[in-house]
Every structure is written in C-alpha cells, then in structure tokens.
C-alpha positions as CSV (number, residue, x, y, z in Angstrom):
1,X,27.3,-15.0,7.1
2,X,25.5,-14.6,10.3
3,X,21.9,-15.0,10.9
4,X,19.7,-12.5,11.0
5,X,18.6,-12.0,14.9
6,X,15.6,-10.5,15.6
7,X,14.3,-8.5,19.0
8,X,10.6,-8.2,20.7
9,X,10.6,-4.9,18.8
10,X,10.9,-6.3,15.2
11,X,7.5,-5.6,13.0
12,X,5.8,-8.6,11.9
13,X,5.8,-7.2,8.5
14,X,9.4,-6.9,9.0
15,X,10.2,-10.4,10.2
16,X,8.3,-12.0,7.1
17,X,10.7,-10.3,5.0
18,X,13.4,-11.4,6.7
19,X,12.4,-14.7,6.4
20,X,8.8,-15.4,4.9
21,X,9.0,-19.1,6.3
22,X,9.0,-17.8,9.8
23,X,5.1,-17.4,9.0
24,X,3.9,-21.5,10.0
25,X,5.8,-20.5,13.8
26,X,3.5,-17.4,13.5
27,X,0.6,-19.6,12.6
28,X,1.5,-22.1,15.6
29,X,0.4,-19.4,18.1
30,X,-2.4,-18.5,16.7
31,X,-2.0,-15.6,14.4
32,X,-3.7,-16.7,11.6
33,X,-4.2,-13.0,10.1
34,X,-0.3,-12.3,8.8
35,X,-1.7,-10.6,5.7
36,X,-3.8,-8.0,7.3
37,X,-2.1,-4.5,7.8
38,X,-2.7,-4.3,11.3
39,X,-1.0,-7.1,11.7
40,X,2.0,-6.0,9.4
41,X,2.4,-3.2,12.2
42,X,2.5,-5.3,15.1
43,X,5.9,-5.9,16.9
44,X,6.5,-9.4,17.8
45,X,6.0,-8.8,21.4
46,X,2.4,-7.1,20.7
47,X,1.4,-10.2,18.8
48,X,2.7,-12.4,21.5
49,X,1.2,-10.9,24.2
50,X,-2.3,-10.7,22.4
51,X,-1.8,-14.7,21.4
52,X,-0.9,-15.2,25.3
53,X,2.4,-16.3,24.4
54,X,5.7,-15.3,26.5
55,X,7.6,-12.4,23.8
56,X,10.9,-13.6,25.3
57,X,10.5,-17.4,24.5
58,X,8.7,-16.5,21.1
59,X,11.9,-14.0,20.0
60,X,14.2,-17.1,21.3
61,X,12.1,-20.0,19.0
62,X,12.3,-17.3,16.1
63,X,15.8,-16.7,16.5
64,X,16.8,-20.5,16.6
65,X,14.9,-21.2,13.5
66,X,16.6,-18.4,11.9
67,X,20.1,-19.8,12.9
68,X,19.1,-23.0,11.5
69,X,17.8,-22.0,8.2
70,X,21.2,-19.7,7.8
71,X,23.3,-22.9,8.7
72,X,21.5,-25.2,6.4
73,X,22.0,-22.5,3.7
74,X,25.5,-22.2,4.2
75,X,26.2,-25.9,4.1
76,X,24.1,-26.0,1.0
77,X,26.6,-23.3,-1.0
C-alpha cells in the first residue's frame, strides 16, 4: 500500500487524520495551537507561510515522513 501524499492544499485538520503523528513536525515550526478550530481549517501552506516556513519544503518533509512511517508499517506486517 502506498503512502498517503499530501499537497500545500491539504487542511491541517485533515493531515492529523491522516496521520496524528505528523503533529511534533507541526510543533517544530511553531504551531503550537493544532487543537484550535482555526487552525483545523488552515491549509498547510497558510500555516507555513504564517510560521515563515517555505510550504514547498514543509509538504516535502511531511511527505517523507509519511513514506517512512508507511514503509516501517509494511515491514512490520
């Protein structure tokens, strides 16, 4: 099964249902307010560009750790 990929347009409530452990990466760059609604509504390139952060590298970083927690889940079963 492939990892999920995600784009600058995902939701941020979206992506922590994708994947809930994504949330320290979110944490990292400074948005330390994932359980507020606003927040839940914010696309990953709103929230990087408010936390000064490039959206492309962020969506890159998110991706990879997505690919990596799929792999180690597949070795796993």
């Amino acid at each position: 099964m492939d990892a999920p990929q995600v784009a600058k347009d995902t939701m941020i409530g979206e992506l922590l249902q994708i994947n809930a452990n994504i949330a320290p990466i979110l944490f990292g760059i400074g948005m330390h307010c994932l359980g507020c609604p606003a927040s839940q509504m914010e696309t990953i390139e709103e929230a990087a560009m408010v936390h000064g952060i490039n959206p492309e590298d962020l969506v890159t970083e998110i991706n990879k750790f997505l690919a990596k927690e799929n792999a180690e889940a597949a070795a796993q079963a």
